[in-house]
BAFI-3210 file (N, C-alpha, C; in Angstrom, 3 decimals, decimal comma, padded with zeros to 6 digits):
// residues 252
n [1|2|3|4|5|6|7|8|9|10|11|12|13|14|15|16|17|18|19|20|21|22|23|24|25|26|27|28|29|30|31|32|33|34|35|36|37|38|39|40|41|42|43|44|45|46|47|48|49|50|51|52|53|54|55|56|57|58|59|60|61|62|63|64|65|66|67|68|69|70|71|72|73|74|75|76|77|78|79|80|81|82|83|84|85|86|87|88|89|90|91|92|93|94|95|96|97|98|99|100|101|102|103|104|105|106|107|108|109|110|111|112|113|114|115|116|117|118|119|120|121|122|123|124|125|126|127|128|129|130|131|132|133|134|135|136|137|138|139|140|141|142|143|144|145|146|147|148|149|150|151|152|153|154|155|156|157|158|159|160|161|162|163|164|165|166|167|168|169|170|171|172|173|174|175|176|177|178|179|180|181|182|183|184|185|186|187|188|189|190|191|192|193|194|195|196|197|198|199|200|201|202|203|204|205|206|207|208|209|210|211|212|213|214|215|216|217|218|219|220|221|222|223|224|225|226|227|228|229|230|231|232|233|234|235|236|237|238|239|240|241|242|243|244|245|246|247|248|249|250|251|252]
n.u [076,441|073,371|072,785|069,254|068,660|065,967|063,958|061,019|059,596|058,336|056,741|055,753|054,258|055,155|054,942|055,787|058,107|060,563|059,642|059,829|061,672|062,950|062,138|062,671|065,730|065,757|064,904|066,784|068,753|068,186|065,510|061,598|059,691|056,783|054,537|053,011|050,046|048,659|048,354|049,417|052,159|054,658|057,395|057,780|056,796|054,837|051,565|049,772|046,903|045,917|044,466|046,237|045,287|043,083|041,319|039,927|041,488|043,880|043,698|042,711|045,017|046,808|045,722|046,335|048,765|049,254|049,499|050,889|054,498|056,400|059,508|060,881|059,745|059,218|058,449|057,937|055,372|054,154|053,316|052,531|052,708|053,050|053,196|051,610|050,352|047,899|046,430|046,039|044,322|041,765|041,145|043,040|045,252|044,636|044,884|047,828|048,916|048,306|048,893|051,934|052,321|050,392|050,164|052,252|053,119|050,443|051,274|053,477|052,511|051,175|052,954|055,103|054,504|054,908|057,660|058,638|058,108|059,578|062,089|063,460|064,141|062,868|062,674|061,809|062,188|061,215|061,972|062,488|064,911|063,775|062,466|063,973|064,931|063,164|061,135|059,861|056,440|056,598|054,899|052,967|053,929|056,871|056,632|055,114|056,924|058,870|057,760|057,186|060,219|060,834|058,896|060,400|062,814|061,843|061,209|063,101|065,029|063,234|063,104|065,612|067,994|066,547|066,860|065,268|065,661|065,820|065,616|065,718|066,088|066,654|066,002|067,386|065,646|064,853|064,911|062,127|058,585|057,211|057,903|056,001|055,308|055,382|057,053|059,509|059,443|060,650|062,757|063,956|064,211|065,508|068,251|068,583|069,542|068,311|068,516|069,618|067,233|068,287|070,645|070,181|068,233|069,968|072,100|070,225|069,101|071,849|072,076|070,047|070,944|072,709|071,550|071,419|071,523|070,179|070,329|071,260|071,152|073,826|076,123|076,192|073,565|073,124|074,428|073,285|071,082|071,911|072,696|070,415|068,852|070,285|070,813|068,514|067,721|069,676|069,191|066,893|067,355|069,232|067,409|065,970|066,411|065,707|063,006|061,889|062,406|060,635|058,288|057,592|056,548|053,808|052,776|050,608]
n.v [099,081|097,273|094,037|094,193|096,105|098,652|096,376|094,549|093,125|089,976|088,494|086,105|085,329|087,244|088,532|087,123|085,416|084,628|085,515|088,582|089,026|088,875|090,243|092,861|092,659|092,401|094,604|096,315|095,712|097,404|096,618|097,048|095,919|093,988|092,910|089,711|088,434|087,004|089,593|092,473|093,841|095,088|095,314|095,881|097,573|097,434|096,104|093,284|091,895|088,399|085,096|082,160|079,591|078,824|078,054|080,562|082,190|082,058|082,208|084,839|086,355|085,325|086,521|089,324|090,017|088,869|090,960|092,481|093,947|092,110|091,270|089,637|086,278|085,011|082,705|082,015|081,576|079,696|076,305|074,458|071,212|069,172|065,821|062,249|061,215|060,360|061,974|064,224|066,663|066,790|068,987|070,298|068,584|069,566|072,330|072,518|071,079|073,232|075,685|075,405|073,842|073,816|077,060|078,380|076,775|077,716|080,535|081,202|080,473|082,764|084,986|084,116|084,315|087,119|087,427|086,323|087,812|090,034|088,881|088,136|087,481|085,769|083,105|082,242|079,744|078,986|075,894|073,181|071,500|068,943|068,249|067,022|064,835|063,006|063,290|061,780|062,044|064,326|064,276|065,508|067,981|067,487|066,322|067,933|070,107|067,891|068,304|071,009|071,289|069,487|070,939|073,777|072,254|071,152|073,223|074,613|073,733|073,350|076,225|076,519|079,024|080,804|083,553|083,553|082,875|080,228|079,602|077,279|077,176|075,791|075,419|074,821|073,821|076,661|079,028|080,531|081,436|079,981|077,431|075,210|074,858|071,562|070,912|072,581|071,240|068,503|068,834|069,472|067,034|065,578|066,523|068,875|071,410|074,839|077,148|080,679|083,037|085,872|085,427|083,058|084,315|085,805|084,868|084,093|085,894|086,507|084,006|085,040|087,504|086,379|084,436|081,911|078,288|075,988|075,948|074,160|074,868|074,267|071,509|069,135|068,765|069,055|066,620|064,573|065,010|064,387|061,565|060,646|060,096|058,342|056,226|055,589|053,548|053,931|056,120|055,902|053,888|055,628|057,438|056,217|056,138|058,884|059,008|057,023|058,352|060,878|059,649|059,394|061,690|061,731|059,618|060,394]
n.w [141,531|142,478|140,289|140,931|140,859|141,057|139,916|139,684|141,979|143,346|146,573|148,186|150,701|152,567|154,700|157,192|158,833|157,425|154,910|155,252|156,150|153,852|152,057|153,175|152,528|149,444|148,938|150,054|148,201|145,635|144,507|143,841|145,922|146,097|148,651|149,006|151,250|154,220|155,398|156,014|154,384|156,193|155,208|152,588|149,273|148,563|149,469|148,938|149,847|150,167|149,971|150,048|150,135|148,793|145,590|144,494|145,536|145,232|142,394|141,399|142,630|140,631|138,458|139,036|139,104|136,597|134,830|135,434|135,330|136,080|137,516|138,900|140,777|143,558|145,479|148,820|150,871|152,903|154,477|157,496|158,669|161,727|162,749|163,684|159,890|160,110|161,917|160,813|159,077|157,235|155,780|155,833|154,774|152,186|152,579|152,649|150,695|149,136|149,327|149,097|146,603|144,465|144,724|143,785|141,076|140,067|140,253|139,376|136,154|135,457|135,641|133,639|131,236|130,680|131,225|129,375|127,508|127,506|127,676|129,732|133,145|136,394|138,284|141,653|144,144|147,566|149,145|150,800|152,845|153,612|151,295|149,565|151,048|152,329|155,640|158,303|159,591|158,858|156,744|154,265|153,995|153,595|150,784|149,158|148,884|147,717|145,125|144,590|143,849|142,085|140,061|140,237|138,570|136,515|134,701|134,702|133,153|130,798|130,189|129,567|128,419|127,829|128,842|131,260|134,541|136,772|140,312|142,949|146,375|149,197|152,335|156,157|158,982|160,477|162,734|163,595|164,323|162,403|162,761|165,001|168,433|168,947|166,864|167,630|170,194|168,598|167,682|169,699|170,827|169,305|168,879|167,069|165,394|164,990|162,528|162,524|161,325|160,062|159,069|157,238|155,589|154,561|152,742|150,902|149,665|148,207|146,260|144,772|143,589|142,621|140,538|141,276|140,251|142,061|145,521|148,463|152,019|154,199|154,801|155,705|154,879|152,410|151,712|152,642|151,206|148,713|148,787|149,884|147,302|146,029|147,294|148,833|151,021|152,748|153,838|155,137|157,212|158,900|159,713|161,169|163,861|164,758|164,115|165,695|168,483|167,694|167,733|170,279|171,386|170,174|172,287|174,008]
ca.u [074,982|072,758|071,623|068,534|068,124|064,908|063,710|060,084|059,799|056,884|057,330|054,657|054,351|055,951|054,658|056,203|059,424|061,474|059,660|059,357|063,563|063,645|061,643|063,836|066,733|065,896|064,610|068,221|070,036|067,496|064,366|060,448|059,017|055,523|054,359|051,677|050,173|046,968|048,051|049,644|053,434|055,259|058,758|056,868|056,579|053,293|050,712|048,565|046,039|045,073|044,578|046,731|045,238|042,438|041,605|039,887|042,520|045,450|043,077|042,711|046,306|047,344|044,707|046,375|050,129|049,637|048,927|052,127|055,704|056,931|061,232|061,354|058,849|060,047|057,205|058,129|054,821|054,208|052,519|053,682|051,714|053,700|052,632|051,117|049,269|046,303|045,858|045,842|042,583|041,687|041,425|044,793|045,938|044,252|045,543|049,081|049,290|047,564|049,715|052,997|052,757|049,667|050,109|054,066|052,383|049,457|051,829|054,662|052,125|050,529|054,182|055,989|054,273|055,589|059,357|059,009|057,949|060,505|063,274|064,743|063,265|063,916|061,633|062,897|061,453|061,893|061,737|063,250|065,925|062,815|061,863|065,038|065,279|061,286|060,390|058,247|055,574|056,206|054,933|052,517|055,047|057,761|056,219|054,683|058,242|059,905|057,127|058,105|061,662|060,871|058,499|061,610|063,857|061,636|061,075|064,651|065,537|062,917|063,675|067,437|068,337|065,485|067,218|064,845|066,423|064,962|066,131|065,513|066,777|066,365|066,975|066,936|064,855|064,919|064,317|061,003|057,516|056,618|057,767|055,423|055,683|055,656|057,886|060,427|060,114|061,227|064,115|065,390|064,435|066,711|069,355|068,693|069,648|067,046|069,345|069,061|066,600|068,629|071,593|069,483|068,266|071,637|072,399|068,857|069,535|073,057|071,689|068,877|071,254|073,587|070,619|072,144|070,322|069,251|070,856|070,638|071,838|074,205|077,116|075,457|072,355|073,569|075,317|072,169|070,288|072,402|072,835|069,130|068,734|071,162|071,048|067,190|067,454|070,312|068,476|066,008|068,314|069,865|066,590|064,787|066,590|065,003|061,839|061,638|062,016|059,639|057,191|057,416|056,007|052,842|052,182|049,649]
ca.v [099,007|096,058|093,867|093,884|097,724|098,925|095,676|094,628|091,575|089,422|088,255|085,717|084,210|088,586|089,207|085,965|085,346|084,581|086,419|089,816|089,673|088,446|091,251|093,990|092,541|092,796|095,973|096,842|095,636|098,231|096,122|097,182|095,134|093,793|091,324|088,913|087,625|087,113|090,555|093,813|093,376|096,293|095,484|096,022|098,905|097,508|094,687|092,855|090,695|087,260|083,771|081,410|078,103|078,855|078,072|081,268|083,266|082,241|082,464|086,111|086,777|085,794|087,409|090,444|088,931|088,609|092,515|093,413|093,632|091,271|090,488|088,595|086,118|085,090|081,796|081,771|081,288|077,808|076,092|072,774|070,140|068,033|064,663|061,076|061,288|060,159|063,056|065,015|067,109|066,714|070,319|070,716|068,059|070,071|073,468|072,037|071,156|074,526|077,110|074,942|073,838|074,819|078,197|078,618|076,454|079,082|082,173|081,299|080,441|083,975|085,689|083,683|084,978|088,113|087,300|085,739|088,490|090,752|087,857|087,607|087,264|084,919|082,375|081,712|079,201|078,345|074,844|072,946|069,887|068,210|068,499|065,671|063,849|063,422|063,084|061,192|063,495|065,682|063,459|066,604|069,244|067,174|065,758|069,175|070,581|067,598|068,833|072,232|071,347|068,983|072,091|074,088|071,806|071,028|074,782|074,970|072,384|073,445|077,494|077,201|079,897|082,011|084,562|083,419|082,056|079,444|079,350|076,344|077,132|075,396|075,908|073,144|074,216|078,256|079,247|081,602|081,223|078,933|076,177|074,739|073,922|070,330|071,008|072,879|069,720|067,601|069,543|069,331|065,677|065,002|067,156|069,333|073,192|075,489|078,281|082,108|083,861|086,917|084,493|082,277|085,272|086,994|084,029|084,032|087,238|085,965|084,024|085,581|088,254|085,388|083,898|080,326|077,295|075,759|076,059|073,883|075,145|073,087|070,676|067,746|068,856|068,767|065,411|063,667|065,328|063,561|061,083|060,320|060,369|057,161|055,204|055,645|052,616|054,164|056,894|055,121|053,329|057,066|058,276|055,577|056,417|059,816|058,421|056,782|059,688|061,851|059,029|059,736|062,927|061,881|059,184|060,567]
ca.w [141,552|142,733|139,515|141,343|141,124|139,556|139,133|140,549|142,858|144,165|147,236|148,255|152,426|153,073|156,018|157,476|159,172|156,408|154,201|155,356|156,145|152,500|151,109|153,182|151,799|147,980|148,584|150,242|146,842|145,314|144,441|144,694|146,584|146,304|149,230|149,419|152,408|154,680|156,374|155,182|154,251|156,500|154,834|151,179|149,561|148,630|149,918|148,048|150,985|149,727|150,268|149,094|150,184|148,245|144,642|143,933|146,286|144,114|140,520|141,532|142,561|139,459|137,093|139,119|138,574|135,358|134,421|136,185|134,968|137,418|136,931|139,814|141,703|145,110|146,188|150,083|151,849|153,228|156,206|157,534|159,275|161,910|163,417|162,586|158,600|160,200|162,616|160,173|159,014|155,588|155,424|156,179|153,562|150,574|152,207|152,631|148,779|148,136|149,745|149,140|145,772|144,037|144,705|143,307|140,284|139,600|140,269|138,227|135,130|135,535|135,243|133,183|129,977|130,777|131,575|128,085|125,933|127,833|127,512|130,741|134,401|137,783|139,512|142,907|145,063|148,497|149,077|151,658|152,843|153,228|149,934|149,667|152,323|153,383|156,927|158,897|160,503|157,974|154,891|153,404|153,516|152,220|149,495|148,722|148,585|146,594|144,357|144,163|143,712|140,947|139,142|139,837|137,617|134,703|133,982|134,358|131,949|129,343|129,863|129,041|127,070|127,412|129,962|132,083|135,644|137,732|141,449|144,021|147,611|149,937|153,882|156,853|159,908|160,328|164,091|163,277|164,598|161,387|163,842|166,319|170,010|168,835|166,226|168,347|171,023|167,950|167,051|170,854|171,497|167,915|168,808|165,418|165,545|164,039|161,996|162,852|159,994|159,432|158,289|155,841|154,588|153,908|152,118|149,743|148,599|147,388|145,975|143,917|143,110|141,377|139,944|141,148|140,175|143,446|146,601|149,800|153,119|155,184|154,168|156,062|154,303|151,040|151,496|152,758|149,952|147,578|149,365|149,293|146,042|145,016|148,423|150,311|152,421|153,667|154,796|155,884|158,586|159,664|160,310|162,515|165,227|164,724|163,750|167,191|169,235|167,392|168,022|171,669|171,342|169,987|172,423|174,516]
c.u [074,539|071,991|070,232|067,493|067,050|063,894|062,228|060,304|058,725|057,073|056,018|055,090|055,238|055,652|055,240|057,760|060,542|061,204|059,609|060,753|064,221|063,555|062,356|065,353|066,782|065,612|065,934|069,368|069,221|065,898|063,394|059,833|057,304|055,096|052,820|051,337|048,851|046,994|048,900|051,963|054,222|056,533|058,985|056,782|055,019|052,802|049,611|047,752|045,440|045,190|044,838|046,327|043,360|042,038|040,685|040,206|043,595|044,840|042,650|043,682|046,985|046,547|045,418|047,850|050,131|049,700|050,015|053,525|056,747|058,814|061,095|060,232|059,579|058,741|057,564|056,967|054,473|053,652|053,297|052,541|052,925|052,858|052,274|050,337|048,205|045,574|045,764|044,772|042,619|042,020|042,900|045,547|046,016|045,130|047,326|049,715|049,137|048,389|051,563|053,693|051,844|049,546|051,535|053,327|051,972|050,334|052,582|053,909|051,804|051,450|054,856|055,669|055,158|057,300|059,223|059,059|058,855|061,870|064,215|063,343|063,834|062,611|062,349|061,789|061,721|061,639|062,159|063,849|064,854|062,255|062,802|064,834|063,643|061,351|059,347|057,699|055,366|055,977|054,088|052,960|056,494|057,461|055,731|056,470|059,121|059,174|057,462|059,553|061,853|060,169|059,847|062,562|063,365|061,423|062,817|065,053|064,628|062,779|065,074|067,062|067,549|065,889|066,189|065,805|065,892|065,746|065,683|066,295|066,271|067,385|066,706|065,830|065,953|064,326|062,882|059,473|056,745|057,081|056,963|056,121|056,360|056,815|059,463|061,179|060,958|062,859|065,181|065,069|065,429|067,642|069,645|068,609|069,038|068,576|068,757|068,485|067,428|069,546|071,823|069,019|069,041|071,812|071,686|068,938|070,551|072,550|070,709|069,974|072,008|073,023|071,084|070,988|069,399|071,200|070,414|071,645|072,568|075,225|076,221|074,142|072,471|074,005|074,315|071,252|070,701|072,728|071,490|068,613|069,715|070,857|069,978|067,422|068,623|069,993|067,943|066,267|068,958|068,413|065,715|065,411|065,355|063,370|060,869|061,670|060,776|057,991|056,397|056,800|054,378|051,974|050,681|048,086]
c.v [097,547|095,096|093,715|095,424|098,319|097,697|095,079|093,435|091,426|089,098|087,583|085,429|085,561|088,983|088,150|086,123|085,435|085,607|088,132|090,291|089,666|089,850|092,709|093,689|092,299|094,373|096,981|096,811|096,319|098,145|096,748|096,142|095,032|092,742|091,018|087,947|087,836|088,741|091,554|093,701|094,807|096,414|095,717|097,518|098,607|095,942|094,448|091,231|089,480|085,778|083,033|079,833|078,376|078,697|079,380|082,412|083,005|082,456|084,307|087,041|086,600|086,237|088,977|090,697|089,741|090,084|092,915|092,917|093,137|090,807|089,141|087,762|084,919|084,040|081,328|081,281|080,091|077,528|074,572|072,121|069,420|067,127|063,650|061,711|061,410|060,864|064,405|065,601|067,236|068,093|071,032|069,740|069,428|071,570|073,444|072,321|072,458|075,814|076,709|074,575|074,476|076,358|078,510|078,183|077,624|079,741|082,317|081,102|081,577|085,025|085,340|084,392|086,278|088,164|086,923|086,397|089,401|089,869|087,863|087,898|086,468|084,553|081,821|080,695|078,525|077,101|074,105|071,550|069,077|067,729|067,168|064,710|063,643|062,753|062,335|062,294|064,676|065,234|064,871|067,028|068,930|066,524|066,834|070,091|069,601|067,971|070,038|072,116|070,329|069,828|072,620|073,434|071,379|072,277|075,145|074,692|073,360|075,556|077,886|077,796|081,230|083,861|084,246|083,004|081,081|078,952|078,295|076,569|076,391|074,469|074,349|074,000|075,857|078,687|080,717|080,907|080,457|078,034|076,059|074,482|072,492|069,914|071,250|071,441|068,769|068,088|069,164|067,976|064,965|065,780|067,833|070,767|073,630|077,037|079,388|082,584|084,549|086,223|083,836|083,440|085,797|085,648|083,576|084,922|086,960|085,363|083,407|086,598|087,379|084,746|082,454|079,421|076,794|075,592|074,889|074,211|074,293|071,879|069,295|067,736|068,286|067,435|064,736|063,741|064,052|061,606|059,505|059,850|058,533|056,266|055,662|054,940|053,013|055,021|056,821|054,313|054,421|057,168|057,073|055,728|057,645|060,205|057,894|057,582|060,807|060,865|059,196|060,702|062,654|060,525|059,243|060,783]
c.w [141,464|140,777|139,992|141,328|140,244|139,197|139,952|140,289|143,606|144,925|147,912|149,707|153,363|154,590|157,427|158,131|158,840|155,252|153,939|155,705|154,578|151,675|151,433|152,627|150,030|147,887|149,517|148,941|145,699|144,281|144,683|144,660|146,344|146,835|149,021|150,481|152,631|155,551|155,850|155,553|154,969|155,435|153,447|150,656|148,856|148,912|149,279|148,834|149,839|150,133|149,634|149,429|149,748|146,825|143,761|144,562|145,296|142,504|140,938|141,795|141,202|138,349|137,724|138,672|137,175|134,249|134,867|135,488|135,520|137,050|137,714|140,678|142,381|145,871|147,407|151,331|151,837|154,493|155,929|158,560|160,153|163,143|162,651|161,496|159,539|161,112|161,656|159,236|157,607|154,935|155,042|155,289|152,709|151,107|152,243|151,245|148,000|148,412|148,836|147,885|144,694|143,530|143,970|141,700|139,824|139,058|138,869|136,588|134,390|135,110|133,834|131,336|129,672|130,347|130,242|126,907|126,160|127,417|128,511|132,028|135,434|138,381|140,732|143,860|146,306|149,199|150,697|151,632|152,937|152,015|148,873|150,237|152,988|154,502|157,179|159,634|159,833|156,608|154,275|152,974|152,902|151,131|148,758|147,921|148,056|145,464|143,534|143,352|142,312|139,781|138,449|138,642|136,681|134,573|133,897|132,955|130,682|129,415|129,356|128,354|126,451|127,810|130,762|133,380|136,418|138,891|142,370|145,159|148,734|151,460|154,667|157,909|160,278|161,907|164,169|163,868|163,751|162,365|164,824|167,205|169,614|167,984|166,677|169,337|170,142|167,757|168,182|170,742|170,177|167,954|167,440|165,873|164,270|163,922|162,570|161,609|159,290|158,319|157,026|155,017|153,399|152,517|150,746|149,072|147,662|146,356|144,720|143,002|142,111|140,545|139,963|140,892|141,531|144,653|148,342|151,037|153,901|154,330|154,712|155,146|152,765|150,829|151,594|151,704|148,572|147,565|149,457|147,886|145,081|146,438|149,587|151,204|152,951|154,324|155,362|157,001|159,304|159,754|161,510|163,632|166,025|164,879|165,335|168,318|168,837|167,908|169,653|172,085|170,590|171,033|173,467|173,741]
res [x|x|x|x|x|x|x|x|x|x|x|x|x|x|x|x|x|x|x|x|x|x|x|x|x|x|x|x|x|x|x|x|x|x|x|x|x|x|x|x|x|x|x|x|x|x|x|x|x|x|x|x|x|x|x|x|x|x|x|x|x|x|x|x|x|x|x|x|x|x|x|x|x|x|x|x|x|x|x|x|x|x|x|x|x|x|x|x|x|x|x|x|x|x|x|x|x|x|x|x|x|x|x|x|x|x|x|x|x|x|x|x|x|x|x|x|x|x|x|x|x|x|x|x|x|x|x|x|x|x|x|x|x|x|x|x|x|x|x|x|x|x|x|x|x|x|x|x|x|x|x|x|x|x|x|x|x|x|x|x|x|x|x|x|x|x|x|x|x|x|x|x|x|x|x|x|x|x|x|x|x|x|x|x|x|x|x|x|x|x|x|x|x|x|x|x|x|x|x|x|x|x|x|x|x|x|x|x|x|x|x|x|x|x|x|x|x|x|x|x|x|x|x|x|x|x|x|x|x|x|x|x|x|x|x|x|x|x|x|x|x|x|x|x|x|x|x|x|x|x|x|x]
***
């Protein structure tokens, strides 16, 4: 039997590419499912419509959150912005920060009471190699997601011991309709392969079910991650090649 069996799971961004393979696969290792999204979660066994780049769409998700006996919450939905900063619409800053980190923020405050008076629980969050290694073109969404990924590890740090769990995964590019046209062009004009969903999935479930600390997909991924982290300007010389091709794509 699944540790997962019996055990209710939030599942935020469900109706989504990633998230709506994520949410049939907890609810295969015998999970109920509860998604959240702007549209009705089929793979759910229930949907709860709201807006998460809102600040009184996520203060109403979790006033509803917080009433529920939540084990597991699962912060997958996300938007991404790519191109120069300065084409970028203010709007679309604030909802960037608001879906991406904001909202994981909120959720997890709204639960966490819970998991605490029960004494065990699991925050999972899906982050990404970006979230390491930041991008040009994509300064919002990776700075949003080293965000996340730095939440992730102080709740870690100051939950030891609680039975709580705190998960960080994070994938590289995921071949799903969250990528743009422009996005896609980048991927081919940098020779960068976008993973198959089902795959990354299979792999998120793992896991969740192991309750691993954080996870990043990809041996190259992982290496640059770390990589990053002690020696930027060396990254910073691997990516302008990169840097310079993507530029090409916005010069019209």
């Amino acid at each position: 039997m699944s540790r997962l069996n019996g055990k209710l799971v939030v599942v935020t961004g469900a109706a989504g590419g990633i998230g709506s393979l994520l949410a049939a696969g907890l609810r295969g290792e015998g999970a109920r499912v509860i998604g959240v999204d702007q549209a009705e979660c089929t793979n759910c066994d229930e949907s709860i419509v709201a807006d998460l780049s809102s600040e009184t769409g996520i203060a109403a998700l979790a006033i509803n959150l917080a009433d529920r006996p939540v084990d597991i919450l699962c912060n997958v939905a996300g938007v991404q912005f790519f191109g120069p900063y300065e084409r970028q619409e203010l709007a679309k800053i604030w909802r960037g920060y608001a879906v991406n980190l904001i909202a994981p923020a909120m959720l997890i405050r709204a639960v966490l009471p819970g998991m605490q008076l029960r004494g065990e629980g699991q925050i999972v969050s899906i982050g990404s190699v970006m979230g390491s290694v930041n991008y040009p073109h994509f300064a919002t969404y990776s700075s949003a997601k080293a965000g996340l990924r730095g939440l992730s590890e102080g709740l870690r740090r100051e939950l030891h011991g609680s039975g709580i769990a705190v998960t960080y995964i994070a994938p590289r590019a995921v071949n799903t309709p969250f990528n743009s046209e422009e996005v896609r062009r980048f991927l081919t004009v940098a020779k960068m392969r976008a993973d198959e969903p089902q795959a990354v999935v299979a792999v998120m479930v793992e896991a969740i079910v192991a309750r691993r600390k954080d996870l990043t997909v990809g041996i190259a991924e992982r290496f640059y991650s770390r990589l990053n982290g002690i020696f930027p300007r060396l990254v910073d010389a691997g990516l302008a090649p990169t840097t310079r091709k993507a530029r090409t794509l916005f010069n019209s």
